[in-house]
C-alpha positions in Angstrom: 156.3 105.1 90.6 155.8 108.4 88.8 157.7 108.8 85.8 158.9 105.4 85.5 158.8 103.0 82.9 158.7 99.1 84.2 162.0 97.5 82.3 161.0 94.1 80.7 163.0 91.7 83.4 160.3 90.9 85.5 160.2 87.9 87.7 157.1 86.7 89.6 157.1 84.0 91.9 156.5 82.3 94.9 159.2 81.2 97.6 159.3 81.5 100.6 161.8 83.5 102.4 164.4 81.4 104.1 166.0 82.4 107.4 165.4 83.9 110.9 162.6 86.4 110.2 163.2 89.1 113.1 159.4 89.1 113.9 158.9 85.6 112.9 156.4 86.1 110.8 155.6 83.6 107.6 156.6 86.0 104.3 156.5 84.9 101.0 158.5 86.7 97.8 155.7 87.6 95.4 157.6 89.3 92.9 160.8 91.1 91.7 160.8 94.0 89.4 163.5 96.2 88.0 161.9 100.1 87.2 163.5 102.8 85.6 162.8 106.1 87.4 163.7 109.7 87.0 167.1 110.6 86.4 167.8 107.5 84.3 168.3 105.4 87.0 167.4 102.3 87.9 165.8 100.5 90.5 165.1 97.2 91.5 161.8 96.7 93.6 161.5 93.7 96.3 157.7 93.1 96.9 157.0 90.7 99.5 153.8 88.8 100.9 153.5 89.3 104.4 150.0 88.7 106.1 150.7 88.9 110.0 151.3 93.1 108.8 146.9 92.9 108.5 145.4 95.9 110.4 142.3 93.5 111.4 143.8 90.0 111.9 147.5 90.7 112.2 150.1 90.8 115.0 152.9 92.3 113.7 153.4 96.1 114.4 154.9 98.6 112.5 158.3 98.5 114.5 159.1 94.6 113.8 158.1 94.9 110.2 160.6 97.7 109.7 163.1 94.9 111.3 161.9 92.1 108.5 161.7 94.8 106.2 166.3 95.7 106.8 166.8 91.9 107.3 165.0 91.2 103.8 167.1 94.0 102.6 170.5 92.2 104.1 169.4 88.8 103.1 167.3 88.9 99.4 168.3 92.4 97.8 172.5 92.1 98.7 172.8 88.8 97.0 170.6 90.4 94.4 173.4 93.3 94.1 176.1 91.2 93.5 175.0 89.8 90.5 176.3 91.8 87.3 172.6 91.7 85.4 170.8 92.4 88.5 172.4 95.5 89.7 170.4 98.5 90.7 171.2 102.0 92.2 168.4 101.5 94.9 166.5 99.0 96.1 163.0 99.0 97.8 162.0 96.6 99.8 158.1 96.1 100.2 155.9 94.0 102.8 152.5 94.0 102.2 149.4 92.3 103.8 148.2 90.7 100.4 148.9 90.8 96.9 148.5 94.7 95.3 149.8 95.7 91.9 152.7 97.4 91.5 150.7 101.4 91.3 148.0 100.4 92.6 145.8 102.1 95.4 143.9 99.5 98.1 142.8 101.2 100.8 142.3 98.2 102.7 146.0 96.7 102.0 148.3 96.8 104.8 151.8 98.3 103.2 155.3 99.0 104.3 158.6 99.5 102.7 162.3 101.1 102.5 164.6 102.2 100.3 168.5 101.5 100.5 171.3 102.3 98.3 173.5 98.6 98.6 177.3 100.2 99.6 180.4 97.6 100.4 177.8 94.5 100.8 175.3 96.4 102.9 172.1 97.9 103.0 172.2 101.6 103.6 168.6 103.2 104.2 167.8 106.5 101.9 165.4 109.0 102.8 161.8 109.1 100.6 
């Protein structure tokens, strides 16, 4: 993001998220990363692996990955919230068709995401 500087918590893993996917697609948590952006805030960025999003191969349209992408929100970035070391003003969730670095461009990358505020223990969507 433009303007921010990448905090030094970064966690970068592989597990697969649990649960009832909406589009019952397979999606994998690549990574977690907390950002500082303009304003002196902070925010806490929810990258996920999602390869049935592909443009070519993929059967997932843009509709049910928004779903995944709110019910990731609800069920990986509230949890996150409630933890005191953890907590973030916004959160943005991202699905992606393969593995692209955090700034990166790929033209050929598949990418969706949202951005919530977490208020009372549920995911609010902000405007971008």
């Amino acid at each position: 993001m433009a303007g921010g500087a990448l905090l030094s918590l970064t966690f970068a893993f592989s597990a697969v998220a649990q649960g009832a996917i909406p589009s019952g697609q397979a999606i994998i948590l690549w990574e977690i990363v907390w950002e500082r952006v303009e304003g002196g805030t902070t925010q806490a960025v929810l990258r996920f692996i999602a390869p049935g999003i592909a443009r070519d191969t993929g059967s997932i349209d843009a509709a049910a990955a928004m779903a995944d992408i709110d019910w990731l929100c609800a069920t990986h970035a509230v949890p996150l919230a409630l933890l005191p070391a953890a907590r973030a003003e916004t959160y943005v969730v991202t699905i992606m068709d393969r593995a692209v670095a955090r700034g990166e461009a790929d033209a050929e990358a598949t990418q969706y995401f949202g951005i919530y505020a977490i208020t009372d223990g549920k995911c609010s969507p902000e405007d971008f």
